[in-house]
N, C-alpha and C positions, 0 to 999 in steps of 0.2 A: 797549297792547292797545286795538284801538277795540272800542266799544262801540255798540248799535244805538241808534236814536233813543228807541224807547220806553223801553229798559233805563236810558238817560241820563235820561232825563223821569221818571220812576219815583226814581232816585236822586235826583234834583233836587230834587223835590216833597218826599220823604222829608226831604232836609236843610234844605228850607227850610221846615217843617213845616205844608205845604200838602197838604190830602188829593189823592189823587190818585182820580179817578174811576171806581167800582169794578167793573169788566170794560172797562174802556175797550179796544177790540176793535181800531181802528184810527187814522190819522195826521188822520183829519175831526174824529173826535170833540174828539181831542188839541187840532187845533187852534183848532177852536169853546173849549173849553175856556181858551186859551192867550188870546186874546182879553181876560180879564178880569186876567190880571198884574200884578201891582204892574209900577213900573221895574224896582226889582233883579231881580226873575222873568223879566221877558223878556229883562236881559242873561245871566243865567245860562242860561237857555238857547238865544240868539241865538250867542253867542259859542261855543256845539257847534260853530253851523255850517261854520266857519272851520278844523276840524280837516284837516289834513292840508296845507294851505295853507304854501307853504314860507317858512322866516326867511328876512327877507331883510334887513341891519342898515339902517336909518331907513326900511324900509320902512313904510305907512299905509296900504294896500289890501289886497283878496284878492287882489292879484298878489305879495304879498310882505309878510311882516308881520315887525318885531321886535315886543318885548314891550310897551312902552308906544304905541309905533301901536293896535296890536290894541286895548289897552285905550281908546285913544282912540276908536278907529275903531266899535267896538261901543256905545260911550256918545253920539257922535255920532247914529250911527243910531234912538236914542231921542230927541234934538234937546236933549243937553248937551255943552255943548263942553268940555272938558279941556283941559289943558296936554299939550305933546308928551312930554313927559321921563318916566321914573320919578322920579326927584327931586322935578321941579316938583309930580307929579298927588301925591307923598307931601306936599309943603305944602301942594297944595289943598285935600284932603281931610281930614275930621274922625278922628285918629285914632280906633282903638276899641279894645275886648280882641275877643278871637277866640271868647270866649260872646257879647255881642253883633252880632259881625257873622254878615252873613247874604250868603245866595248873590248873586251880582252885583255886592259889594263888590269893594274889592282889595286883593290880599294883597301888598306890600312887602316886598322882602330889602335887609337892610341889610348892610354890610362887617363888622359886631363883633355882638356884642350889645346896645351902645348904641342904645336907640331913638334918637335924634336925630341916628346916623352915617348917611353918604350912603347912599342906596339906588339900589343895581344894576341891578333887576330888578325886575317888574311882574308878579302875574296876577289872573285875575278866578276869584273866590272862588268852590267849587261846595258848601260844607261838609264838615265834620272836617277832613279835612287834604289834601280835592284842591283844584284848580283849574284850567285852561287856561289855556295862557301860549304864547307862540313864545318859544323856548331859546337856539337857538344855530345859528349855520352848521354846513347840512348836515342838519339837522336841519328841523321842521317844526311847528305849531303841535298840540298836545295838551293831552291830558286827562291829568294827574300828581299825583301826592302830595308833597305840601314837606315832608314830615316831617323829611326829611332836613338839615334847613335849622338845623334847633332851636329856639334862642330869637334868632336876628337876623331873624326877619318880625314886622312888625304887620299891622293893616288899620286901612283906611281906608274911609271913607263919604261920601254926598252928601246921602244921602237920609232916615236917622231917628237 
């Protein structure tokens, strides 16, 4: 289900427990507002932009994203460079618990429950239990809930 840009920026702010500006009326103010972000804030909501953006596997652009591209490619865009892999970006990153991380992070699927088993799959963390990620062939770059996942995700950090 997409979501409109303020309804996502609304949610965002909510989960990253950043006031949000109160009658904020349109996409100026927002993004006067947007301006002062931490990192993690502007990838969580940089990486909206990207929705609908089809998978495309080793893709690394808006012409085609898989999952740890995107991740790449949004934390880029901030002027930090990652590793390509979901693997490699889960040993770059400082692991965390899922009370500490915050929107921007990324959220790791791993093969078991074993934290230290290989990791599959990549997305950047939006709070509770969504995040945007590109999926799978055929498919397209979204906004999803991992609940489904259970206990084989962590997160990961750069930045506190």
């Amino acid at each position: 289900m997409r979501r409109n840009w303020l309804a996502k920026a609304a949610i965002t702010a909510t989960a990253l427990s950043v006031p949000m500006a109160a009658g904020v009326a349109g996409t100026a103010q927002a993004a006067t507002t947007a301006r002062h972000l931490s990192f993690n804030e502007k990838v969580a909501t940089q990486v909206k932009r990207y929705e609908g953006v089809p998978y495309r596997y080793g893709g690394t652009s808006p012409a085609g994203f898989d999952c740890s591209g995107l991740a790449q490619y949004v934390y880029r865009y901030f002027g930090k460079k990652i590793e390509r892999t979901a693997e490699a970006q889960f040993l770059e990153f400082r692991r965390i618990s899922k009370k500490k991380a915050w929107g921007g992070d990324l959220v790791f699927f791993h093969v078991d429950s074993d934290p230290n088993s290989y990791v599959y799959h990549v997305g950047i963390y939006e709070g509770g239990n969504d995040m945007v990620a590109a999926t799978t062939t055929g498919s397209d770059v979204q906004w999803q809930n991992f609940s489904w996942a259970g206990d084989t995700v962590t997160f990961g950090t750069l930045t506190h």
